[in-house]
Phi, psi and omega in degrees: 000347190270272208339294173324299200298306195296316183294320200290300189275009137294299166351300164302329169283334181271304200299345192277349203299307189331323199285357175215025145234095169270171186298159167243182212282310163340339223261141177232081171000120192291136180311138172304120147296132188286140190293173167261137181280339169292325210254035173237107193261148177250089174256140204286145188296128158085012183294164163296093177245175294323150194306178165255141215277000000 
């Protein structure tokens, strides 16, 4: 019965953290990496794969 009580109320406890780490006014969104166009296949919608030759 301890464990359960102790399992729970950590639980309640990791799960609630979120609710109060909200972003802070600092915090800056990490820059995007621009995709490479080589490592991009383009198909065309209702296409054929493999293309035919």
């Amino acid at each position: 019965m301890k464990t359960l009580t102790t399992s729970m109320l950590l639980s309640v406890i990791f799960l609630s953290a979120g609710a109060f780490a909200g972003p802070g006014p600092k915090m800056q969104p990490a820059p995007a990496a621009p995709a490479a166009s080589l490592n991009v296949t383009v198909i065309a919608k209702n296409g054929v794969w493999p293309p035919a030759a």
